[in-house]
BALOBA-1460 file (C-alpha; in Angstrom, 3 decimals):
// residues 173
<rec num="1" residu="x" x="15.458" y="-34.152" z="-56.907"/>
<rec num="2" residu="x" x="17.421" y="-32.530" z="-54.129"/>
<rec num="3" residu="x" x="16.403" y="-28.749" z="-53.188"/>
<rec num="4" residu="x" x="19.264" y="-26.690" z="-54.250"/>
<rec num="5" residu="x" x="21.480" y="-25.612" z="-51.416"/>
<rec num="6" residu="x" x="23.150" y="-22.488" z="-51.273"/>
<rec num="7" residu="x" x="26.816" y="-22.558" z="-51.211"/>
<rec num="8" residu="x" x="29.309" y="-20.076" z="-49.561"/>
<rec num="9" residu="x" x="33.039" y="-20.368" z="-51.442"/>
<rec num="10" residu="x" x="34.947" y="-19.478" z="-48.344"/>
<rec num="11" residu="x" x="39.095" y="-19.607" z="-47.802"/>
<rec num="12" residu="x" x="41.559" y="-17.236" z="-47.318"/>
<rec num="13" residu="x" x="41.897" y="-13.855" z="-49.886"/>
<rec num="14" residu="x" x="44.149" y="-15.586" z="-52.990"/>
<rec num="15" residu="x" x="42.491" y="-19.010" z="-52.947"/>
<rec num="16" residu="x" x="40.040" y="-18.079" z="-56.033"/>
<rec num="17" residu="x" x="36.444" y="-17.242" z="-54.306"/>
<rec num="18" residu="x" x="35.905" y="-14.635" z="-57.026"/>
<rec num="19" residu="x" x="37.083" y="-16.798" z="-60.024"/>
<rec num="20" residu="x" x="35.483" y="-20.616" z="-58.640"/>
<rec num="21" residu="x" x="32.419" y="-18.824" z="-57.653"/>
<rec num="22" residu="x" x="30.889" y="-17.524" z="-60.981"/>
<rec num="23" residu="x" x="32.213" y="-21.091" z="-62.491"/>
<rec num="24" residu="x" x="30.386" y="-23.234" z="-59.679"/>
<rec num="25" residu="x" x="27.441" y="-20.933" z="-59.881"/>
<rec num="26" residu="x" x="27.281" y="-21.673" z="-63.966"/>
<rec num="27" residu="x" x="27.322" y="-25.620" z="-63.138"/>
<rec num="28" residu="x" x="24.955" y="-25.468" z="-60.584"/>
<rec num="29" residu="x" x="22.535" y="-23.306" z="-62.604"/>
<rec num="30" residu="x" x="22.633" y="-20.959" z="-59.957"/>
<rec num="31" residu="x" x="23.207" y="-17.072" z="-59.243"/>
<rec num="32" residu="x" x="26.184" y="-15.787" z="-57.670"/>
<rec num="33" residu="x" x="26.877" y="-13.147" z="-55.482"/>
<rec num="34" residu="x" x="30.342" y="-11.401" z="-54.460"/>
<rec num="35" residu="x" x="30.877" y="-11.712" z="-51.118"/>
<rec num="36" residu="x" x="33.196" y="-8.183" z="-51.164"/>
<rec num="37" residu="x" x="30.187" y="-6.377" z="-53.148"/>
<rec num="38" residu="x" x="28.461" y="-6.506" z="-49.674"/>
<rec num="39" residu="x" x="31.161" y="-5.109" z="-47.602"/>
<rec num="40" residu="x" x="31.000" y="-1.428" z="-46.572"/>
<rec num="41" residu="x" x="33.026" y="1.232" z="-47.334"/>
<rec num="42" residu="x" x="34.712" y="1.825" z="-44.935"/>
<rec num="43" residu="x" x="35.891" y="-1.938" z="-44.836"/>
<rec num="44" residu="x" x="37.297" y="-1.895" z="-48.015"/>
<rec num="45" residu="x" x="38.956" y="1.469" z="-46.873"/>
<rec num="46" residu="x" x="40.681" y="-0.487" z="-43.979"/>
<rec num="47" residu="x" x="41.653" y="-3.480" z="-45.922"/>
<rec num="48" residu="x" x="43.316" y="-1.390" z="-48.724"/>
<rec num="49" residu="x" x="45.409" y="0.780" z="-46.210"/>
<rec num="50" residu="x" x="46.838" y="-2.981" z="-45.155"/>
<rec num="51" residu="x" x="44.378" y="-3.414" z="-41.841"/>
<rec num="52" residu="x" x="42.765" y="-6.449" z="-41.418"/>
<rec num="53" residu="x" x="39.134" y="-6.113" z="-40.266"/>
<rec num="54" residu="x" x="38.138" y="-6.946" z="-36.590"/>
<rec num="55" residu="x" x="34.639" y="-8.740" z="-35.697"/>
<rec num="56" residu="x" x="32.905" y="-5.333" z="-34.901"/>
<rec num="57" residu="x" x="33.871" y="-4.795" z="-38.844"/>
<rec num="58" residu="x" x="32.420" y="-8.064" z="-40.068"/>
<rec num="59" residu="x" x="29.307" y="-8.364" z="-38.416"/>
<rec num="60" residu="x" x="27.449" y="-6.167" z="-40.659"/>
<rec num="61" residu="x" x="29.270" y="-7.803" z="-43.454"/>
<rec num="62" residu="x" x="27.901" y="-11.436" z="-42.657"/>
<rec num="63" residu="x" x="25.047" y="-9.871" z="-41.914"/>
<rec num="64" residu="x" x="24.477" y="-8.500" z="-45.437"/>
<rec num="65" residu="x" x="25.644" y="-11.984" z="-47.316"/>
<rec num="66" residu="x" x="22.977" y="-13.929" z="-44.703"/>
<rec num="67" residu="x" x="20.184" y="-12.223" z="-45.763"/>
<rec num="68" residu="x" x="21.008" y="-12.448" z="-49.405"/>
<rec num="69" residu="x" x="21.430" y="-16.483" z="-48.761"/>
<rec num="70" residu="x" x="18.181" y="-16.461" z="-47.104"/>
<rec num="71" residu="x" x="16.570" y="-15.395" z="-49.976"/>
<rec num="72" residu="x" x="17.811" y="-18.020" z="-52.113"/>
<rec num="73" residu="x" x="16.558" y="-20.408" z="-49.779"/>
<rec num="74" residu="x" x="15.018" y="-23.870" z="-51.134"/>
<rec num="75" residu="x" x="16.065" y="-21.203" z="-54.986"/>
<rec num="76" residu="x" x="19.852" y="-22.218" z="-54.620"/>
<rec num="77" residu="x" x="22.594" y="-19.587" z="-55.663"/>
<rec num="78" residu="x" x="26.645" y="-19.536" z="-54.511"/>
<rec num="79" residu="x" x="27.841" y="-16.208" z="-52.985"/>
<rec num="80" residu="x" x="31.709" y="-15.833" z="-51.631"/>
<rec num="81" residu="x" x="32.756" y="-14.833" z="-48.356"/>
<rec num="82" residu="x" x="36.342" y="-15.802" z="-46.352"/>
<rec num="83" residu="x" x="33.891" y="-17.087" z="-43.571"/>
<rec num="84" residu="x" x="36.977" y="-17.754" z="-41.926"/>
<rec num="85" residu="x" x="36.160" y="-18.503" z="-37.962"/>
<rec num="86" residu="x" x="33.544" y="-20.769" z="-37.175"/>
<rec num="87" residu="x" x="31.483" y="-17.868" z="-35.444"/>
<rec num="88" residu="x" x="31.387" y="-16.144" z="-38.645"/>
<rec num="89" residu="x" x="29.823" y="-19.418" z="-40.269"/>
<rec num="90" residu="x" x="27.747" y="-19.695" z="-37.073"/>
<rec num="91" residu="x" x="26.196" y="-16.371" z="-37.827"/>
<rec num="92" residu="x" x="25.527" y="-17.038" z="-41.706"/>
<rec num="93" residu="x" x="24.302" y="-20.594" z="-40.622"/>
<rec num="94" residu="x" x="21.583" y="-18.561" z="-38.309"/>
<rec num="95" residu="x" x="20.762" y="-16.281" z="-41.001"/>
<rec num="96" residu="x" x="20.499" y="-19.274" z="-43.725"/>
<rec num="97" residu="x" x="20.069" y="-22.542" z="-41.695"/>
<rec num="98" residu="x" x="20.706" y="-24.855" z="-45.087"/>
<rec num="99" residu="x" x="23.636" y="-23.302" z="-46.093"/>
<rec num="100" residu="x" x="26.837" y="-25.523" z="-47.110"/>
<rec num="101" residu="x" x="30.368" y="-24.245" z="-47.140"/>
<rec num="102" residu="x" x="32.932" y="-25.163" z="-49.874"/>
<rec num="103" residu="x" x="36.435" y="-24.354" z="-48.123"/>
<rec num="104" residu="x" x="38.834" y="-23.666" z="-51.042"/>
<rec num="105" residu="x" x="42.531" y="-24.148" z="-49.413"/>
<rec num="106" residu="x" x="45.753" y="-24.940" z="-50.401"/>
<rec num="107" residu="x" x="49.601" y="-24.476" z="-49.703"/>
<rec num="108" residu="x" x="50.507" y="-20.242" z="-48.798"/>
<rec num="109" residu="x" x="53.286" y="-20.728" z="-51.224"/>
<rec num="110" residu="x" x="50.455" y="-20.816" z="-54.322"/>
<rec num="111" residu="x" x="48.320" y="-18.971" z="-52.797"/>
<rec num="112" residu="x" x="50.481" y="-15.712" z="-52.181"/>
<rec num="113" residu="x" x="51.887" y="-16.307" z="-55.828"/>
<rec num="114" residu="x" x="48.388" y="-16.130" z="-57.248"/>
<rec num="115" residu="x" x="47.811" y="-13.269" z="-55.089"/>
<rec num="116" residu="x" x="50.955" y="-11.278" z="-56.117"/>
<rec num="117" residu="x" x="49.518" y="-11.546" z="-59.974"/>
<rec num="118" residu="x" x="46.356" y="-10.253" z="-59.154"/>
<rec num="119" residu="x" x="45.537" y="-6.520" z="-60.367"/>
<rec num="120" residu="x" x="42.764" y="-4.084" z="-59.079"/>
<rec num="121" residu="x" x="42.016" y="-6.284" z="-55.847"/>
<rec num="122" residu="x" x="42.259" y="-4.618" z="-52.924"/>
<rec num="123" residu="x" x="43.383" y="-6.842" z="-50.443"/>
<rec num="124" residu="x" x="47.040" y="-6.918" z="-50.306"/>
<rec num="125" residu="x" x="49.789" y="-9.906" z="-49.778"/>
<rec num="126" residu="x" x="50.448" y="-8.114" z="-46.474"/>
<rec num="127" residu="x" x="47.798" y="-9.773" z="-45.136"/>
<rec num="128" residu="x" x="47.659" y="-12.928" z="-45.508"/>
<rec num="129" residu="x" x="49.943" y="-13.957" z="-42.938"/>
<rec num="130" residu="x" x="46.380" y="-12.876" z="-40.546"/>
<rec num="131" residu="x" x="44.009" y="-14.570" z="-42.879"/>
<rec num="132" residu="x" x="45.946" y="-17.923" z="-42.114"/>
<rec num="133" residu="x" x="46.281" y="-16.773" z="-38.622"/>
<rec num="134" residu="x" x="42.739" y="-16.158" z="-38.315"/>
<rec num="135" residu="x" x="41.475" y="-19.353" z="-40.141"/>
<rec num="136" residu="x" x="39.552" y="-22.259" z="-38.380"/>
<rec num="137" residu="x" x="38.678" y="-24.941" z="-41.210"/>
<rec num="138" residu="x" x="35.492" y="-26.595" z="-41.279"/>
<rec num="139" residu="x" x="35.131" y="-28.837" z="-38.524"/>
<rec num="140" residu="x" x="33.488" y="-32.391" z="-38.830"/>
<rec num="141" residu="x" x="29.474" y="-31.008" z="-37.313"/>
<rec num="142" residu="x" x="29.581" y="-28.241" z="-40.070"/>
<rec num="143" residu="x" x="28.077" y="-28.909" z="-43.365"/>
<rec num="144" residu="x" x="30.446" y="-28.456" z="-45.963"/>
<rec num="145" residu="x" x="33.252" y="-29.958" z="-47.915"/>
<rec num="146" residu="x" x="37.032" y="-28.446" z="-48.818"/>
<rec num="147" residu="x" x="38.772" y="-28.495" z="-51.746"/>
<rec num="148" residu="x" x="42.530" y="-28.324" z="-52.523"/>
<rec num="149" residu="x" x="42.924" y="-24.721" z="-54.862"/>
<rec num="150" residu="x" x="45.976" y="-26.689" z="-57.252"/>
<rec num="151" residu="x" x="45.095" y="-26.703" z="-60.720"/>
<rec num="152" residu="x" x="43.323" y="-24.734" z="-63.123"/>
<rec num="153" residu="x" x="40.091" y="-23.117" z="-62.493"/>
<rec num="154" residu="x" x="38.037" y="-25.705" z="-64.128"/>
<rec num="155" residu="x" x="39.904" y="-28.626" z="-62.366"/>
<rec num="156" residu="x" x="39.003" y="-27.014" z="-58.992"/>
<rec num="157" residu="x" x="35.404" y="-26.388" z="-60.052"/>
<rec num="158" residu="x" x="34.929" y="-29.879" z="-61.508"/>
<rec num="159" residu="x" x="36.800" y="-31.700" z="-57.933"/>
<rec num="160" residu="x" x="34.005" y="-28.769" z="-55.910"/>
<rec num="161" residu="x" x="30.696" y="-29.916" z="-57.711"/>
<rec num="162" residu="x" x="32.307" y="-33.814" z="-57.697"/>
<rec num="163" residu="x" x="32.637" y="-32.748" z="-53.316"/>
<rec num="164" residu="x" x="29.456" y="-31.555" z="-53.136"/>
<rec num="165" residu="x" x="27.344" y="-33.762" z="-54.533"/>
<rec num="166" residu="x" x="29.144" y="-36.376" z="-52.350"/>
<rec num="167" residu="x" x="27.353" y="-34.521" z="-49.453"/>
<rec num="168" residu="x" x="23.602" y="-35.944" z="-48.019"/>
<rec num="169" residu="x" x="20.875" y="-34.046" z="-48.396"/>
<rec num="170" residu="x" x="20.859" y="-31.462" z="-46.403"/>
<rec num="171" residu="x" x="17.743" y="-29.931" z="-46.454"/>
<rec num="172" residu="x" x="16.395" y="-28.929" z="-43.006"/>
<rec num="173" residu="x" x="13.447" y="-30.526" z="-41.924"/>
């Protein structure tokens, strides 16, 4: 039996992190985590005013979400986080070398539709124009698979565990 990895849901704000997350978690037979439950104040402050965050912002951010996947190391669990630049996966990789990411994407057009029907989130529409700007998908060295975001919840969730159990072990050594 493989060890359980633990997943990060990453993609752009709209793409369904929040809602794929608890669903892959439940398949898995895994915990999950909110990636924005770890941000600070003052970060959720910025994004709400229409700001996107800069590095110095995120840092502590990945930080937080490493450590939590380093405790579910060899345990398995699926935690969300945009883990949009490959530096920002970089750092969670350090924190949580067995990590693997699932890259939800998909076309803008969806993706700022589903975003303009969400209520109580507090990242705006504004901004996605930067989280595309700022995205750099997984390349071909990083462990991970992507997923297209079309479809109903349960379609995506079913086409992410079919992805990742596609992927070779990846337990480190």
């Amino acid at each position: 039996m493989r060890t359980p990895h633990v997943v990060v849901v990453m993609g752009v704000a709209g793409t369904g992190k929040t809602t794929i997350g608890p669903l892959l978690a439940a398949r898995l037979g895994v915990p999950y985590a909110e990636g924005d439950d770890f941000h600070p104040p003052a970060n959720i402050a910025k994004m709400s005013a229409g700001h996107p965050l800069d590095d110095a912002d995120r840092w502590p951010w990945l930080d937080a979400i490493g450590a939590w996947a380093h405790g579910r190391a060899g345990l398995g669990g699926v935690v969300s986080s945009s883990a949009l630049k490959r530096s920002y996966r970089d750092r969670l990789r350090a924190a949580a070398p067995g990590i693997v990411f699932l890259h939800l994407s998909g076309d803008r057009r969806l993706i700022e539709d589903r975003m303009s029907h969400r209520q109580g989130h507090f990242m705006p529409t504004a901004l996605l124009d930067s989280q595309f700007a700022t995205l750099q998908p997984l390349e071909p060295d990083e462990a991970g698979v992507a997923v297209e975001v079309s479809g109903t919840p349960e379609e995506i969730t079913a086409r992410a565990v079919r992805a990742l159990e596609a992927l070779p072990d990846l337990t480190p050594k």
